[in-house]
RODO-2510 file (C-alpha; in nm, 4 decimals, decimal comma):
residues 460
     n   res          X          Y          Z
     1     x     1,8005     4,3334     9,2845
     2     x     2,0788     4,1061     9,1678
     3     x     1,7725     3,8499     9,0395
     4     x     1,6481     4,1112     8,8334
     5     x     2,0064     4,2035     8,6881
     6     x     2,0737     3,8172     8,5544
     7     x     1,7717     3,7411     8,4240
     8     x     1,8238     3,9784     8,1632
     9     x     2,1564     3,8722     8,0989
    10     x     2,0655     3,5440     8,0144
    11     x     1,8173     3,6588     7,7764
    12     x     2,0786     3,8558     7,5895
    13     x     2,3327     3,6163     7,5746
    14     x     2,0363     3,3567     7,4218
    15     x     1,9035     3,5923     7,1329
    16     x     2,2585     3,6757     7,0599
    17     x     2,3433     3,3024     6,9795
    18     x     2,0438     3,2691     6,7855
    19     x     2,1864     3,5587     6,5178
    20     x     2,3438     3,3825     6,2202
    21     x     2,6796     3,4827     6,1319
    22     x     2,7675     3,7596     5,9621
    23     x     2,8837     3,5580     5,6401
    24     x     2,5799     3,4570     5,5851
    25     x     2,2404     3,6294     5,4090
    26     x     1,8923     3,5174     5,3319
    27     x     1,6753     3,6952     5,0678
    28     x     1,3362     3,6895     5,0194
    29     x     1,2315     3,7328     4,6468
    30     x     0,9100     3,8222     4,5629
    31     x     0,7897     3,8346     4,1764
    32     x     0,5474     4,0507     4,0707
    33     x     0,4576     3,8193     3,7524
    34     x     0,2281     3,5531     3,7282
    35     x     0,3501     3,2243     3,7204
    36     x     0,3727     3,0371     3,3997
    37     x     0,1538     2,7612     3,3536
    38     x     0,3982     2,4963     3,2423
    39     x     0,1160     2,2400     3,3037
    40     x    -0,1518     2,4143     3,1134
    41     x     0,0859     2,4303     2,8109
    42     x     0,2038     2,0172     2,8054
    43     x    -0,1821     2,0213     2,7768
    44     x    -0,2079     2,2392     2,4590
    45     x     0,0690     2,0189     2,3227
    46     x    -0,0740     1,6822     2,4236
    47     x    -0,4094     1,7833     2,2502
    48     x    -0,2403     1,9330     1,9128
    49     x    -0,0240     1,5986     1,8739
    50     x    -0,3809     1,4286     1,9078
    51     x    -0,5442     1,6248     1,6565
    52     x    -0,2803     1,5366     1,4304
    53     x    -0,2627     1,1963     1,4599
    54     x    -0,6701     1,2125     1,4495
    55     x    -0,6040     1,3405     1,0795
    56     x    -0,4352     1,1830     0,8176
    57     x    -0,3461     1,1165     0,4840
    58     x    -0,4732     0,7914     0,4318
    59     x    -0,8379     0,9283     0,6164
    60     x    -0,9053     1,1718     0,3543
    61     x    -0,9261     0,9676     0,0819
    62     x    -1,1114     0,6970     0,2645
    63     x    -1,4128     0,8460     0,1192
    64     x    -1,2633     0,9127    -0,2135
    65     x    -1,1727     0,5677    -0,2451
    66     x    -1,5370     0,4108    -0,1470
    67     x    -1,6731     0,6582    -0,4378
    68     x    -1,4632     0,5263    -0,6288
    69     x    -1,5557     0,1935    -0,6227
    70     x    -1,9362     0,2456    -0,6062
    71     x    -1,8860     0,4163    -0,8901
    72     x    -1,7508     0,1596    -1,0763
    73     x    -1,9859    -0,1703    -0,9724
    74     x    -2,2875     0,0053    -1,0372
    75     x    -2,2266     0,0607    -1,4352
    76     x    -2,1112    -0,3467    -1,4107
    77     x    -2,4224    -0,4124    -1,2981
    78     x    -2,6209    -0,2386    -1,4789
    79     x    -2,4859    -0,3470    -1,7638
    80     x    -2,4765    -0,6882    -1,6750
    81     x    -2,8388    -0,6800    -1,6088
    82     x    -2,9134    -0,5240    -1,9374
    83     x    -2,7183    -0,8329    -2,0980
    84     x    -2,9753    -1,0666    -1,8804
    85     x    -3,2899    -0,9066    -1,9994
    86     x    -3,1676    -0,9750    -2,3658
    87     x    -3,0632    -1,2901    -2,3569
    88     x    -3,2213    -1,4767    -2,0526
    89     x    -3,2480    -1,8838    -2,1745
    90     x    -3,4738    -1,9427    -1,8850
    91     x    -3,2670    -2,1963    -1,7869
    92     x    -2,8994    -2,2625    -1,6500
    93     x    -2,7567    -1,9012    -1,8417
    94     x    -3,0095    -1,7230    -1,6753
    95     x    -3,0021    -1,9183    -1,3476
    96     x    -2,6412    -1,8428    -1,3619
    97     x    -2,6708    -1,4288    -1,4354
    98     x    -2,9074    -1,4017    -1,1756
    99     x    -2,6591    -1,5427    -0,9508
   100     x    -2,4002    -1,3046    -1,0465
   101     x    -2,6212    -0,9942    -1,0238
   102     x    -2,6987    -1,1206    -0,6860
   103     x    -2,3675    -1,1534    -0,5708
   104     x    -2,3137    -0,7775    -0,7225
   105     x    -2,6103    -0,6580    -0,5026
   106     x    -2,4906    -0,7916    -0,1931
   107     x    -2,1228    -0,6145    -0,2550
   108     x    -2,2734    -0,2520    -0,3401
   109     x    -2,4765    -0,3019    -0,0333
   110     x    -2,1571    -0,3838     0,1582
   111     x    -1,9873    -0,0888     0,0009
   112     x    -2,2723     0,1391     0,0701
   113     x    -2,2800     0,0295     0,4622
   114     x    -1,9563     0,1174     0,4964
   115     x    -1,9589     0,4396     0,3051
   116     x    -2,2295     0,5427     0,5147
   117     x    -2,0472     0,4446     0,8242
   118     x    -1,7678     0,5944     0,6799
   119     x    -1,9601     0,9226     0,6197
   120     x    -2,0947     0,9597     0,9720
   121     x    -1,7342     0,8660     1,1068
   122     x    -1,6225     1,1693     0,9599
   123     x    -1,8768     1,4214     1,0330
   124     x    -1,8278     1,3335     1,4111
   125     x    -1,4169     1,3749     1,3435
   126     x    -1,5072     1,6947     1,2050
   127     x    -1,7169     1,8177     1,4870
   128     x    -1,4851     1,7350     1,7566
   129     x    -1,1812     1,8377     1,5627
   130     x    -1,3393     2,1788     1,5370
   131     x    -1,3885     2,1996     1,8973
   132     x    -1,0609     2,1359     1,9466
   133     x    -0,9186     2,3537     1,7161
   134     x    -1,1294     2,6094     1,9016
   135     x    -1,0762     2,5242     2,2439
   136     x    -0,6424     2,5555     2,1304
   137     x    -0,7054     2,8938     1,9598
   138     x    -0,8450     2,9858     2,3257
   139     x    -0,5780     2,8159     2,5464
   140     x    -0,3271     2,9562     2,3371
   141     x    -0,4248     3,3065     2,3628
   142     x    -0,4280     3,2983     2,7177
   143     x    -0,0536     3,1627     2,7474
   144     x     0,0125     3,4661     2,4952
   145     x    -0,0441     3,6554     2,7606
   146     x     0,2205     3,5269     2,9808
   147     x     0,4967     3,6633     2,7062
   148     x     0,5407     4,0018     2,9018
   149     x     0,9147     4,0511     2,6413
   150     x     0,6717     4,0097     2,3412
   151     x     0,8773     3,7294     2,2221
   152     x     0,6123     3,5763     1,9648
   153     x     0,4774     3,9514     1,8413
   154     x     0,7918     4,0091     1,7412
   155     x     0,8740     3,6561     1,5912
   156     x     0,5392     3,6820     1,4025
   157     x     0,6597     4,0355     1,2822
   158     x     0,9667     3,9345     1,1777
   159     x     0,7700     3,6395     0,9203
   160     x     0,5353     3,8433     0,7877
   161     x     0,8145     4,0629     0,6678
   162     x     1,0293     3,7652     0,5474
   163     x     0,7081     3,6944     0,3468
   164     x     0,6987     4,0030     0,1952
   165     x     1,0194     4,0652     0,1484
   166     x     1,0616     3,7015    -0,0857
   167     x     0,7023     3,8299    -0,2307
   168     x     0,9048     4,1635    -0,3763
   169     x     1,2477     3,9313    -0,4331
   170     x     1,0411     3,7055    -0,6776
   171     x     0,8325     3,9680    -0,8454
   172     x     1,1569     4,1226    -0,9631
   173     x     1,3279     3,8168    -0,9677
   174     x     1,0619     3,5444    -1,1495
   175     x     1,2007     3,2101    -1,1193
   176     x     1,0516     2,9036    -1,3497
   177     x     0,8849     2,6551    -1,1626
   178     x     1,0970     2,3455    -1,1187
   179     x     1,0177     2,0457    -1,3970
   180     x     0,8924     1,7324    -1,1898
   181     x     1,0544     1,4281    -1,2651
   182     x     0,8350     1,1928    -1,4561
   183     x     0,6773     0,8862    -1,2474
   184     x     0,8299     0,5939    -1,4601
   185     x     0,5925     0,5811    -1,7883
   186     x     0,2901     0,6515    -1,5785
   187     x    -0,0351     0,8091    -1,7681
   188     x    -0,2754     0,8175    -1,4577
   189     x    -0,0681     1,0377    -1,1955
   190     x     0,1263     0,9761    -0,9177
   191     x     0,0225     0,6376    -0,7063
   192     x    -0,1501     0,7021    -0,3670
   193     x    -0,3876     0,4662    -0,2100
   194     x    -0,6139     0,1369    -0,2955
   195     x    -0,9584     0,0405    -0,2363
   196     x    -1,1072    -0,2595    -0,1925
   197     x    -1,1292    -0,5727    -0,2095
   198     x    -1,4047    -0,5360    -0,5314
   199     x    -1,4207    -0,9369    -0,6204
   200     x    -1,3986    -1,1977    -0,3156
   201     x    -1,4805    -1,5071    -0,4447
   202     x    -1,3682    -1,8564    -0,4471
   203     x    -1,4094    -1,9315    -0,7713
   204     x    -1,4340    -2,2872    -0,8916
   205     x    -1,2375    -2,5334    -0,6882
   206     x    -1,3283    -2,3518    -0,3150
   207     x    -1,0561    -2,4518    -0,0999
   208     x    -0,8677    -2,6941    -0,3082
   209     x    -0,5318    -2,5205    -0,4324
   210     x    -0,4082    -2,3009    -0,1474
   211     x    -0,1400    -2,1256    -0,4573
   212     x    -0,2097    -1,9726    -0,7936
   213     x    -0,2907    -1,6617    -0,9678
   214     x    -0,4487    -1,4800    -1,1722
   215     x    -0,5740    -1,1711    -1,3342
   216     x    -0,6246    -1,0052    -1,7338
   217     x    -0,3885    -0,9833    -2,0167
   218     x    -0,3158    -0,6137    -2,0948
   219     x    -0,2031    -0,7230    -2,3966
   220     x    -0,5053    -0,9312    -2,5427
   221     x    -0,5940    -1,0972    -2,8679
   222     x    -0,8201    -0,9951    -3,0195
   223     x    -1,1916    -1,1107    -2,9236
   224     x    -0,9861    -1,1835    -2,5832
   225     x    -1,0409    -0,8187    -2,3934
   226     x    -1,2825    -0,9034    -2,1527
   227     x    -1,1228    -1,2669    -2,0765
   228     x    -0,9265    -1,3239    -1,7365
   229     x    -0,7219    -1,6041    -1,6585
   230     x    -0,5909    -1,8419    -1,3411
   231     x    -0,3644    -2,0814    -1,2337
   232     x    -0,3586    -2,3066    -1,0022
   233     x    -0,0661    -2,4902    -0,8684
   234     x    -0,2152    -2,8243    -0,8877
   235     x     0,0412    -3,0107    -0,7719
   236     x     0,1824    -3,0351    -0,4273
   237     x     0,0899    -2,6862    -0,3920
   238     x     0,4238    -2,6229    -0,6203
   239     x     0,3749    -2,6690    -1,0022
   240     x     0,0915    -2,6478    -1,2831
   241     x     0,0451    -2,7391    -1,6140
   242     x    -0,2104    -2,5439    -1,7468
   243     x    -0,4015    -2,2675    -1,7727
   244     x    -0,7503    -2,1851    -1,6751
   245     x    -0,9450    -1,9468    -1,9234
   246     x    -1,3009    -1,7693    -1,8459
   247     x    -1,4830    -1,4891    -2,1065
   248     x    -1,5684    -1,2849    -1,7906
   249     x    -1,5243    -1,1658    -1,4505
   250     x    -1,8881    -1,3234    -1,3678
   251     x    -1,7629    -1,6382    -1,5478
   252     x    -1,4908    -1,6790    -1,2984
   253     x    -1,6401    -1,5865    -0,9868
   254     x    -1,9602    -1,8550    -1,0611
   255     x    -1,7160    -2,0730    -1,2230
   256     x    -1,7975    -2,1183    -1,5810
   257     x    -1,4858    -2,1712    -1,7394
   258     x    -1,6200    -2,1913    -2,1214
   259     x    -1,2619    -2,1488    -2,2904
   260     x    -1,1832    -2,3855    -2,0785
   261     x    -0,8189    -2,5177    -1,9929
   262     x    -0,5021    -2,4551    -2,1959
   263     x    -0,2532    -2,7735    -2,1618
   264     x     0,1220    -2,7064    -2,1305
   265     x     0,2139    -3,0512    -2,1216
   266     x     0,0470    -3,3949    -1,9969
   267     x     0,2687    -3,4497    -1,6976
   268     x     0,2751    -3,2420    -1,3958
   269     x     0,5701    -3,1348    -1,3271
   270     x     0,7972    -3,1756    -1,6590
   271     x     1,0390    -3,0012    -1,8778
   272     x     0,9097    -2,6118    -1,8861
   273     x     0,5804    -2,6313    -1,7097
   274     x     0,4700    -2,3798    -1,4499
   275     x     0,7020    -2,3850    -1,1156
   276     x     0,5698    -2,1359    -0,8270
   277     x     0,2466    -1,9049    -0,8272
   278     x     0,4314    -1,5816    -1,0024
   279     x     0,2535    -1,5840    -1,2960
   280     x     0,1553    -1,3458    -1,5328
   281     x    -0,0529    -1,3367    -1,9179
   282     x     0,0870    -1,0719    -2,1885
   283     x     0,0205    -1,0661    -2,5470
   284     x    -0,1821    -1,4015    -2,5543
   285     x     0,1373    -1,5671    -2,3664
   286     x     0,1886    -1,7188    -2,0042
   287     x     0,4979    -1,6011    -1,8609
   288     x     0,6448    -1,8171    -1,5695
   289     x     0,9618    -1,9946    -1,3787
   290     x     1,0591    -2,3045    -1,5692
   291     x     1,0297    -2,6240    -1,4004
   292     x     1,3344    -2,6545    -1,1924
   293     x     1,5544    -2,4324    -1,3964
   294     x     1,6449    -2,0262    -1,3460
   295     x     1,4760    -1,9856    -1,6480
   296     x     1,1845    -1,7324    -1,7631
   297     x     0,9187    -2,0013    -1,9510
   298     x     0,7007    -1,8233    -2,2098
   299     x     0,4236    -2,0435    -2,3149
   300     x     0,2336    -1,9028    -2,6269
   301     x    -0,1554    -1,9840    -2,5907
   302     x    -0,2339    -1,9693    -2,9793
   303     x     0,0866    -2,1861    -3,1168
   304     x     0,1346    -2,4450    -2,8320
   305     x     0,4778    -2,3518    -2,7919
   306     x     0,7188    -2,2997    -2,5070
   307     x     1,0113    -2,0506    -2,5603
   308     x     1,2538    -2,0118    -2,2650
   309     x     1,4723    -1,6762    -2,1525
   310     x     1,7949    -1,7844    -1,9515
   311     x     1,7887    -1,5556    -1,6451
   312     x     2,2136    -1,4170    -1,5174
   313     x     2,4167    -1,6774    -1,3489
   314     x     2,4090    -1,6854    -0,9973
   315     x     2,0305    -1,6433    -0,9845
   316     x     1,8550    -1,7930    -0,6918
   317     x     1,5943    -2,0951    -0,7750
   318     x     1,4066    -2,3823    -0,6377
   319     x     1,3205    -2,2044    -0,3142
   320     x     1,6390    -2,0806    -0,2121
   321     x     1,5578    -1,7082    -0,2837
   322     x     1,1744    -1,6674    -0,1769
   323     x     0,9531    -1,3859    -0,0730
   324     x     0,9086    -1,4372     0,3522
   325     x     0,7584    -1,2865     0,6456
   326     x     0,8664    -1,2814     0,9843
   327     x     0,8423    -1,6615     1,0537
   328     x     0,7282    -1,8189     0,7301
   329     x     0,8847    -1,8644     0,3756
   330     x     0,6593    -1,8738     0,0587
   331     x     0,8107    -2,1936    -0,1711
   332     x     0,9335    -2,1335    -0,4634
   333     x     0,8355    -1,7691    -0,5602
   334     x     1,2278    -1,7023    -0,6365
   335     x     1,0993    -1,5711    -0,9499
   336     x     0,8104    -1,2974    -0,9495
   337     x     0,6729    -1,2446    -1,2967
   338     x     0,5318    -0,8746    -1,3487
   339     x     0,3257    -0,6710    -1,6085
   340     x     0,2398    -0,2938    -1,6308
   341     x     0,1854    -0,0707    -1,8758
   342     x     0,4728    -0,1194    -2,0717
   343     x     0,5429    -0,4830    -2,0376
   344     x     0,6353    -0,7823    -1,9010
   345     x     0,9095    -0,7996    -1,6123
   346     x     1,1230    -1,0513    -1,4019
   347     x     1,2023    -0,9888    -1,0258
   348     x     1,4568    -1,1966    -0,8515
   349     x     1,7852    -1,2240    -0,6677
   350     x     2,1216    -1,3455    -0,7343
   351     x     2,4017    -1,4609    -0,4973
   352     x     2,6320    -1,2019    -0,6433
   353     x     2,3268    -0,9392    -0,5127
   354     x     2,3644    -1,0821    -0,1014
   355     x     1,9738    -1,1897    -0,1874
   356     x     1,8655    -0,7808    -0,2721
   357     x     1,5704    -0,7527    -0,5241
   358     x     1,7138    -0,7645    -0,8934
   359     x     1,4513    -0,6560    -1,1357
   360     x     1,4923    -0,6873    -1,5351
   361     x     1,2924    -0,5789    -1,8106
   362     x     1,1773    -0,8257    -2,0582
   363     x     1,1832    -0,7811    -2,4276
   364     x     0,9108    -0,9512    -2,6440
   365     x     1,0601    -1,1594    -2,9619
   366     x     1,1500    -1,5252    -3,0550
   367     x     1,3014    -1,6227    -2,8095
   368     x     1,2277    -1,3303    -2,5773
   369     x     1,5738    -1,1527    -2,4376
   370     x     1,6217    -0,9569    -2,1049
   371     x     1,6943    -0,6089    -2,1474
   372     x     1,7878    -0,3498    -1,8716
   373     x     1,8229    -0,4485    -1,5393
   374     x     1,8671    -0,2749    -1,2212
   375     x     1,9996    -0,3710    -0,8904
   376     x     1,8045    -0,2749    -0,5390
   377     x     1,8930    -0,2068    -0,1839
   378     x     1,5967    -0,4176    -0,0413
   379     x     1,6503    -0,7369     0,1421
   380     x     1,4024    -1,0163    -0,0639
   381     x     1,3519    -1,2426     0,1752
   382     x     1,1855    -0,9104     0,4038
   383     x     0,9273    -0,8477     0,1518
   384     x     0,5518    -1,0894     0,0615
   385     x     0,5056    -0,9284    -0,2683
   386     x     0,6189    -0,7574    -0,5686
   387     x     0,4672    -0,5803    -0,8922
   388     x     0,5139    -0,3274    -1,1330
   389     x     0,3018    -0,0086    -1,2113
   390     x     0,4100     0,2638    -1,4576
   391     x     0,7719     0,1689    -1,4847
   392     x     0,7998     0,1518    -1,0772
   393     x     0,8351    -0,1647    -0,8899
   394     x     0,6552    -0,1927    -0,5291
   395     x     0,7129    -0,4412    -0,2271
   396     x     0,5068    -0,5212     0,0498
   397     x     0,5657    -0,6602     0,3694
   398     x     0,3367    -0,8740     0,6143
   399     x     0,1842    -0,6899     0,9416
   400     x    -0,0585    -0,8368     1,0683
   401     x    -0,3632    -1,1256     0,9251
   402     x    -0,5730    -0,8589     0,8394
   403     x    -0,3238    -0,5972     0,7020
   404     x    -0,0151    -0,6072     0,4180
   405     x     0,1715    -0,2763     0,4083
   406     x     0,2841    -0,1512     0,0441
   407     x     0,6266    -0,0247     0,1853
   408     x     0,8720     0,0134    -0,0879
   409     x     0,9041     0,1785    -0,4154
   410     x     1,2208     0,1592    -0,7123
   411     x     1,1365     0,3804    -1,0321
   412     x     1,3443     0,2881    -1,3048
   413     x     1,3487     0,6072    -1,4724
   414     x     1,5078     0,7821    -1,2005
   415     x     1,6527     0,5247    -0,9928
   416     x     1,5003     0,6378    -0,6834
   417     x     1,4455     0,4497    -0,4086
   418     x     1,1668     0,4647    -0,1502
   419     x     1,1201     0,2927     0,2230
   420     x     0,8235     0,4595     0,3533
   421     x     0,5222     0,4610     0,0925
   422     x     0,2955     0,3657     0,3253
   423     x    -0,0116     0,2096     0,1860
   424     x    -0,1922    -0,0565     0,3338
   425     x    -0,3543    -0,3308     0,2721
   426     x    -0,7091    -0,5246     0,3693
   427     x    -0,6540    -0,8738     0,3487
   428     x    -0,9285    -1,1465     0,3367
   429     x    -0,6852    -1,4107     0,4190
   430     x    -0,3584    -1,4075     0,6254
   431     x    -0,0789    -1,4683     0,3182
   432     x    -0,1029    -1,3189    -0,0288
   433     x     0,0906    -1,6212    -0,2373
   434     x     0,0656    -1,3744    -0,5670
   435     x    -0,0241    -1,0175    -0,6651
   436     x    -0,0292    -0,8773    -1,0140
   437     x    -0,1252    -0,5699    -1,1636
   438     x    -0,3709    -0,4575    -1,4207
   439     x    -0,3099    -0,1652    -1,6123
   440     x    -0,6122    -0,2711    -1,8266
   441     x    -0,8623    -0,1329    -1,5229
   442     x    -0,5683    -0,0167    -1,2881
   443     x    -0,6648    -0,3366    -1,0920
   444     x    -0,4694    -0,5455    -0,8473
   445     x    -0,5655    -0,9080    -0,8691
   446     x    -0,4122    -1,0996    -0,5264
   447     x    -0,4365    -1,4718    -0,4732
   448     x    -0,4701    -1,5677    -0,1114
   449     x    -0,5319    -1,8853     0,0022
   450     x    -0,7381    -2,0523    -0,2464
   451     x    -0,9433    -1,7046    -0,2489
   452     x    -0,9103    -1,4257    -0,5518
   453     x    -0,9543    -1,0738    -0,3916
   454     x    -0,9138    -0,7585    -0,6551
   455     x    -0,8490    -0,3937    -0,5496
   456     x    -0,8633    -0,0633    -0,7276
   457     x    -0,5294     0,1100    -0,7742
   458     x    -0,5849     0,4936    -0,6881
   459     x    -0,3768     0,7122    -0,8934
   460     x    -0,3982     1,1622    -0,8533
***
């Protein structure tokens, strides 16, 4: 009988050490609600940020801007085949125009190849985009569920009466719409995108001078409008002496130059000939960087004549205040000569700027005088390019061989400055030594490489 009496003693005193003390208490929590599918909404967010990034700006008027330029070759070549029929020699003129129309053929076949692919590339964004869109309208309902306080109802409430309530304030309240400051001197809109390249060609001398220009005078004489021009920096890849004329765009890309050449002087270099590839042609004159001087040469075509414009002290010459890229430095372009639509300008830097972008209109006369200038924030030497369009200067910056960004804005009749434009673009050869534009055909004519490449300035 004692066995039995111990045995469940020991048990006792066992289960009694196992009880936790009394300070202590353990809860079990159980929730009724479902749990919130954290993971299911990171995926609803992943897929939206996609979406967006699927979409853009510059995709939209990808099509636009093919259009564009379709629609511009085709009355070129029509007309250009119009001028054959009437005036085919059966010889070299007509050997010649065929050769050109050919050449036009092959680049509206290029440009229709890549509309089309450009068409379908975008009808199977559109498809899965509205899947998406779809399958997020669904996923997103079901997390609504989830909001048992009725969070979003009541934030969704709350803006549809904010809505109506600033719909009442401004029907008793009208206010006029704000005026939108002007962009520069610009008649065609606001600039948004280019297209291109329209011409690729190597003109006359393939290969031979790696630097030059070239492009139309929006100022012509007249007889002159349909004329373009180039230079070539003919001598150690630095300075020129004349200028190239030809009566037509087919001219230049077959390489007929009937004008002909234009001599500024004999020697190569001298005294005010043509020193770097920032050139530019206004009002039947060649506007250029003197011949190892800070000066702004202006060599009239018609007289002969050279007059010279005397840039501030302290400006930056002889390849001490280039445009560069990452690792490279393009010689002697301390001077960028511009035109737009309401003249001829002079970009540069100055020691007393810390090597910022200076830019300066010029004033037409005898001799010609600078007029206003204005002072930049942007580093020259980390920009490629420069030109003017409607009163606004851009800059571009190298990004890859295939691709120059358009980064950089300054409108000189507001004085606002812009980092983040954003347009891009296509190169057919790694460096772009010059770039001018056109505002006779809203044209920008690039020189790259021994190679002239045009593109078609969008404007809305």
């Amino acid at each position: 009988m004692k066995l039995c009496v111990i045995i469940p003693l020991c048990a006792l005193i066992t289960l009694t050490q196992q009880v936790p003390p009394q300070d202590q208490c353990v809860c079990d929590l159980t929730n009724s609600e479902k749990a919130f599918p954290h993971d299911k909404l990171s995926t609803v967010e992943d897929n939206a940020s996609k979406c967006n990034s699927n979409i853009t700006p510059k995709k939209t008027l990808e099509l636009e801007s093919l259009m564009l330029g379709l629609e511009r070759r085709l009355p070129q070549l029509e007309k250009d085949l119009s001028v054959l029929e009437r005036e085919n020699d059966g010889e070299l003129y007509g050997v010649l125009s065929l050769l050109v129309i050919e050449n036009e053929l092959t680049e509206i076949k290029q440009l229709m190849d890549k509309l089309n692919m450009t068409s379908l590339r975008h009808q199977h964004l559109t498809t899965d985009t509205t899947e998406q869109l779809e399958d997020l309208r669904v996923k997103m309902a079901e997390l609504q569920e989830y909001d048992t306080l009725q969070v979003v109802k009541r934030q969704q409430a709350n803006q549809r009466l904010k809505r109506d309530l600033d719909q009442c304030k401004d029907e008793h309240h009208p206010t006029p719409h704000p005026t939108q400051p002007p962009q520069g001197i610009c008649p065609h809109g606001k600039f948004v995108n280019i297209t291109g390249p329209g011409v690729y060609t190597a003109g006359e001398y393939p290969g031979s001078y790696m630097y030059g220009a070239w492009g139309r005078d929006p100022k012509p004489a007249v007889g002159k409008e349909n004329w373009y021009w180039l230079v070539m920096l003919t001598s150690s890849n630095v300075y020129s002496n004349y200028i190239r004329l030809y009566s037509s765009l087919s001219s230049l890309i077959v390489g007929v130059s009937v004008p002909g050449n234009v001599l500024i002087h004999s020697s190569n270099p001298t005294t005010n000939t043509v020193q770097g590839p920032n050139v530019v042609l206004y009002g039947d004159a060649l506007y250029y960087n003197c011949y190892n001087k800070y000066d702004v040469c202006r060599f009239n075509l018609s007289t002969k004549t050279v007059t010279t414009m005397q840039l501030p002290e302290g400006t930056r010459f002889n390849s001490k205040g280039n445009f560069c890229r990452l690792d490279e430095c393009y010689p002697y372009t301390d001077l960028d000569l511009a035109t737009d639509e309401s003249g001829v300008w002079v970009i540069y830097t100055t020691t007393q700027d810390f090597g910022n972008l200076v830019l300066s209109k010029v004033e037409e006369g005898e001799p010609p005088t600078l007029n206003q200038t204005w002072h930049t924030s942007v580093y020259k030497q980390a920009v490629t390019n420069t030109f003017m369009a409607c009163g606004v200067l851009y800059a571009t910056r190298y990004v890859s061989k295939e691709v120059e960004e358009i980064f950089y804005s300054f409108d000189t009749s507001t004085g606002v400055e812009k980092f983040d434009i954003g347009i891009f673009i296509r190169k057919m050869s790694p460096n772009i030594y010059s770039l001018n534009y056109s505002p006779v055909d809203q044209m920008l004519h690039a020189y790259c490489n021994s190679f002239m490449v045009s593109y078609k300035v969008l404007f809305e």
